[in-house]
N, C-alpha and C positions, 0 to 999 in steps of 0.2 A: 472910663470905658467908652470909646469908640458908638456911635450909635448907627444902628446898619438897618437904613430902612426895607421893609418890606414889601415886596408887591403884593397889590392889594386888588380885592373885587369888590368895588365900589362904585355902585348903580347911578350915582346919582352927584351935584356940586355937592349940595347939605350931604350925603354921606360924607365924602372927602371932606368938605369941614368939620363934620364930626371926630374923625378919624385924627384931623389931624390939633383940634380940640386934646384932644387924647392926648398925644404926643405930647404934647407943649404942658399940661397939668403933669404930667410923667415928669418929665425932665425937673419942671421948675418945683412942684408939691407932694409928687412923694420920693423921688431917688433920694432928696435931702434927707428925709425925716424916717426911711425905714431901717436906718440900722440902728438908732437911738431906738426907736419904740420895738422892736424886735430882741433889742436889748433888755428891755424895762419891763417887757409885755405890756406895754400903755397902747392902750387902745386908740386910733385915730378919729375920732366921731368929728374934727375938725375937717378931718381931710374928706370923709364922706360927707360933710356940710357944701362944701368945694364942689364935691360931683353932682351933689343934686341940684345947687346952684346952677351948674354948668346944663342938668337936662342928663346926664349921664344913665342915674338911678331906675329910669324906668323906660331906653328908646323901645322895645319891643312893642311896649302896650299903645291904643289909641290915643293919639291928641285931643279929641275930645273929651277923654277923662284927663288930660295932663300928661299924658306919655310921650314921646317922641316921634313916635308911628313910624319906626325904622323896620327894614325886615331883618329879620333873623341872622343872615349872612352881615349884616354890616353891624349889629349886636354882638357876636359872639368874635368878630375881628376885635372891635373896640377891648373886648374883657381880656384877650392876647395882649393887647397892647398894657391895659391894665397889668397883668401879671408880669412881664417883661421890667417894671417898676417898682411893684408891691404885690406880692400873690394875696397877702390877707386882707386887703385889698378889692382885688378880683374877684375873689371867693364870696367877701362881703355884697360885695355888689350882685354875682349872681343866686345868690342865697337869698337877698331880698327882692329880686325878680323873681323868684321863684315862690317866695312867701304871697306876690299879689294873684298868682295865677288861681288860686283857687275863685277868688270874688270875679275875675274880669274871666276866668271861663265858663265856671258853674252858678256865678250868682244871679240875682234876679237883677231885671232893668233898676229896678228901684236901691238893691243895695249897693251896684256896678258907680249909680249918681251918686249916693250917700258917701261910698267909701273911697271909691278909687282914687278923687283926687287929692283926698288927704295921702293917699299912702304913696300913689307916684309926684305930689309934688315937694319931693326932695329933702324934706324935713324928719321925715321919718326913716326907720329901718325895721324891716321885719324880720321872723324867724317863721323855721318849717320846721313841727314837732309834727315827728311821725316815729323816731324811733327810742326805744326804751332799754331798761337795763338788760333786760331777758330776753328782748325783741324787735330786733335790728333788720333782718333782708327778713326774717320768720313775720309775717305782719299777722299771720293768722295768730299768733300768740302775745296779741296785744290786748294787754290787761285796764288800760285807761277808760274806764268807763263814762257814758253822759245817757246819764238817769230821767226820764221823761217827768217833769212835775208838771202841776195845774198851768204855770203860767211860762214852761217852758226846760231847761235842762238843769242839771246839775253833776258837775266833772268833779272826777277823782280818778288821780294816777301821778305817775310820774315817766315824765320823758325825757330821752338820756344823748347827750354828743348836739345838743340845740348852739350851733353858732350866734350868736347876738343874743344868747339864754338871757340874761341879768339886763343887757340892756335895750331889748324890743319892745320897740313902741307896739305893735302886733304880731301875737300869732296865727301862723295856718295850723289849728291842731286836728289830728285825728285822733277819734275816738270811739272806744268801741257801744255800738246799743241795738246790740242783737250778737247771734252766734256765725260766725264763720265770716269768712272774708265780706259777705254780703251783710254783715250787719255791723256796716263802720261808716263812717258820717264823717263828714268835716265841718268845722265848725270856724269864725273869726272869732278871735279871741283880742279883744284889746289888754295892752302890757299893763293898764294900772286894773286890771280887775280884780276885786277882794278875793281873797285865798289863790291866787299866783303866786308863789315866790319862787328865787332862784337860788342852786345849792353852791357850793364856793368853784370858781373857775377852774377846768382842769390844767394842770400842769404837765404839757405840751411838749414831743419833741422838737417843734416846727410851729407856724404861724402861730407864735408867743402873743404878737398882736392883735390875733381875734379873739375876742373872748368866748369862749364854749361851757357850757355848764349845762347840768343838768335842772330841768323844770318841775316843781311841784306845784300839783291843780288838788286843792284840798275845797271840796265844797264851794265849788266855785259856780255862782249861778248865772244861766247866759238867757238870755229870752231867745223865744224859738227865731226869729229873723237873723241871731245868728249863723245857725244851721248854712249853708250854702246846699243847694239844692236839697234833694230826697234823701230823707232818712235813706240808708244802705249804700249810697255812690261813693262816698269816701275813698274804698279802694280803686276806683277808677280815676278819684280827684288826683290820689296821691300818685300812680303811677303815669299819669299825663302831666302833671308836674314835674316826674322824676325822668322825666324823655326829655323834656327840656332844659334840666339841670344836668343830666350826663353832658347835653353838649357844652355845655357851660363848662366842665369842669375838663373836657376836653381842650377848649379853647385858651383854658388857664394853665392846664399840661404844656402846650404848646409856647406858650408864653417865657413860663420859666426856663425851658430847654432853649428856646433862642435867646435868652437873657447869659444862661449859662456859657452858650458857645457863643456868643457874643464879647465875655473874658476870655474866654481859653484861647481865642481867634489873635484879640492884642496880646496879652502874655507868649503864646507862639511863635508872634513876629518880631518881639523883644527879647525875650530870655534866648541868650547864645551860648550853644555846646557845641567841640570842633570846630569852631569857626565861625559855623551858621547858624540864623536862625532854627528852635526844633522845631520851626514850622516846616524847614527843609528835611527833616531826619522823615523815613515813609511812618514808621511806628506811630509819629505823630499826626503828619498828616493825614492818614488813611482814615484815624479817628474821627480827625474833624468833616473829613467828605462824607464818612457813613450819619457820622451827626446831622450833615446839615440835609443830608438825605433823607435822613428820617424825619427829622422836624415838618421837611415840604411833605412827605409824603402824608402825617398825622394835620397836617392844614390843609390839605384839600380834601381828607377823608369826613373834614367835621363841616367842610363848608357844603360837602356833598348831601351829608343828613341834611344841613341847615336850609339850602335849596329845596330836598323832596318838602321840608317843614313847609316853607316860603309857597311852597304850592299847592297844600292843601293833602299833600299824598302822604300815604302811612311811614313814619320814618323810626317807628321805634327800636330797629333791627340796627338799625344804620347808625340812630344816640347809642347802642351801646357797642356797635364796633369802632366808632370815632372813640368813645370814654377806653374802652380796654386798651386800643390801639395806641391811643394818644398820653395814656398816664402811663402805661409800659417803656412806652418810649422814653418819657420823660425820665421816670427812674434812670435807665439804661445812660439817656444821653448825659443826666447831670452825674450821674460815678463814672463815666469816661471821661467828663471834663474835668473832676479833680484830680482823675489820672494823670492830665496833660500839664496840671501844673504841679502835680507829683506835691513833696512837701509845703508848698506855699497853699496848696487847696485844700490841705485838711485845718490850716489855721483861721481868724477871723479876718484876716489884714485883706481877703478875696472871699465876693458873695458867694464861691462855687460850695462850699461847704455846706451854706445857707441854704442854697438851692436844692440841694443834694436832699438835706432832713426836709426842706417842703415838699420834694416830691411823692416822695413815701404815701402823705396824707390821698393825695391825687387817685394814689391806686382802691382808695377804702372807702371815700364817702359817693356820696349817691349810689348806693350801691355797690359791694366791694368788686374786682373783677370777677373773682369768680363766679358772683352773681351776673356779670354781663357774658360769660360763654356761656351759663344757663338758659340767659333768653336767645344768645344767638344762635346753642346748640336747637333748643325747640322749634328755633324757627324754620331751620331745615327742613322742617318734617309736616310743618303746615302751608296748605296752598297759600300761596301770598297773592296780592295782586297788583 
């Protein structure tokens, strides 16, 4: 496959080498290795040793705890590019930026030094439990309780669709310890704590190589300093995290769909009917024009949130029209690309097929879309500023 670089908005040299850091681990450490482990469902914990090596695992957050201190905009291109290679992958990576955000927004000075530079430097991977069997976008119907004792909590529940479940060094968990959305906590959870354990991997249409399972917290006792802030913020922890992961999962939409039409584009130029390329038949090309239109149009929609983010201005409206926008799309664009290779795209011998079952996942985590018209519907209706 032909590789088709990107224009990119990239502030700075260290971005550009970051950027193209990316590129060069893509090509040479995962194109190799993700259709064997996609195959296997073998997890790549080699290949994310790689990234964190590289500084990958954690550019948003501060260099003084070990982060990359990149912004937003040149994070969420790198995870494009990720996806473009390996989505479970991508996914992986922003799932465990997503898992530090609790400690490096809500924690205290003291736990921010304790914890952060184990968890961004590179060695580690975390998970985000927040949602459960019964209670998925419904958070008011979370049942995982953490019970105040003499010298601190004790968790019981179970949380359900946890990526890196079985194998996280750390969780972000939520949990309930009080009544209504206002009586939910978040708490760090490290992965060897007594009564964790994980239930057997689910068996997956799509990203076979991440492993997801569901979590059991049986009497599991955490001293209060895990707590990250005030008892009750929890549901503000989680959905200030989950603004940051919509874009994430936007960026990974985005990814996959120019990975997609990135085959369809050499296949187009080589397969001949009548004579010509069906890159020359309109049927075909009108697909690939609307394709590559949508794909620019869903990158600058996520690089738009990611800017208001970069600036400090309220963007939660904007993660979840980038996420519905951009994993919409993505569906759309990868079943038109195995339209374009017609027979050869629904076999394994072209990732389009591949691409096609990952993009499905795009539309349902962080929130499914129809949870994102929900916030974008409401926001209509409230002054913004």
């Amino acid at each position: 496959m032909a590789y088709r670089t990107v224009d990119r908005e990239l502030p700075t040299e260290e971005a550009r080498a970051v950027l193209e850091l990316t590129r060069d681990l893509v090509r040479s450490e995962l194109e190799p290795r993700v259709d064997e482990a996609e195959s296997t469902g073998t997890f790549p914990r080699e290949v994310f040793a790689l990234l964190g090596e590289a500084g990958l695992l954690s550019l948003p957050y501060p260099e003084e705890y070990g982060g990359g201190g990149q912004p937003t905009t040149v994070y969420l291109q790198v995870l494009e590019e990720l996806a473009r290679g390996w989505l479970a992958v991508a996914l992986g990576t922003s799932v465990h930026v997503l898992s530090c955000h609790g400690v490096a927004a809500f924690g205290s000075q003291e736990q921010r030094a304790e914890l952060l530079p184990i968890m961004l430097g590179g060695r580690t991977l975390g998970a985000f439990c927040l949602s459960e069997p019964q209670a998925g976008s419904d958070v008011g119907a979370m049942r995982t309780t953490a019970t105040r004792t003499d010298d601190g909590y004790l968790v019981n529940g179970t949380k359900a669709w946890i990526t890196h479940g079985p194998i996280a060094d750390f969780y972000l968990l939520m949990a309930r310890t009080g009544a209504s959305h206002g009586g939910i906590s978040a708490f760090h959870v490290p992965g060897g704590a007594a009564g964790v354990t994980a239930a057997t991997p689910e068996r997956k249409m799509g990203l076979r190589s991440s492993v997801t399972s569901q979590i059991h917290f049986a009497d599991v006792a955490l001293p209060v300093g895990a707590r990250l802030g005030e008892e009750g913020i929890g549901f503000k922890v989680a959905l200030s995290a989950l603004d940051s992961g919509r874009l994430g999962m936007a960026a990974c939409a985005v990814g996959v769909a120019q990975a997609a039409l990135d085959v369809a584009v050499d296949y187009a130029g080589d397969r001949r009917t009548f004579g010509v390329p069906i890159v020359d038949h309109q049927g075909v090309g009108f697909m690939l024009a609307d394709a590559a239109a949508a794909i620019q149009a869903a990158r600058q929609l996520y690089l738009f949130a990611a800017r208001r983010k970069d600036a400090g201005q309220r963007f939660s409206t904007e993660a979840a029209m980038a996420k519905l926008v951009a994993t919409d799309m993505a569906m759309q664009v990868t079943t038109d690309m195995v339209q374009v290779l017609g027979g050869a795209g629904y076999v394994q011998d072209y990732p389009v097929e591949r691409f096609m079952r990952e993009a499905k996942v795009l539309q349902i985590v962080e929130g499914a879309n129809q949870i994102q018209r929900m916030v974008i519907a409401r926001s209509l209706t409230r002054s913004r500023v």
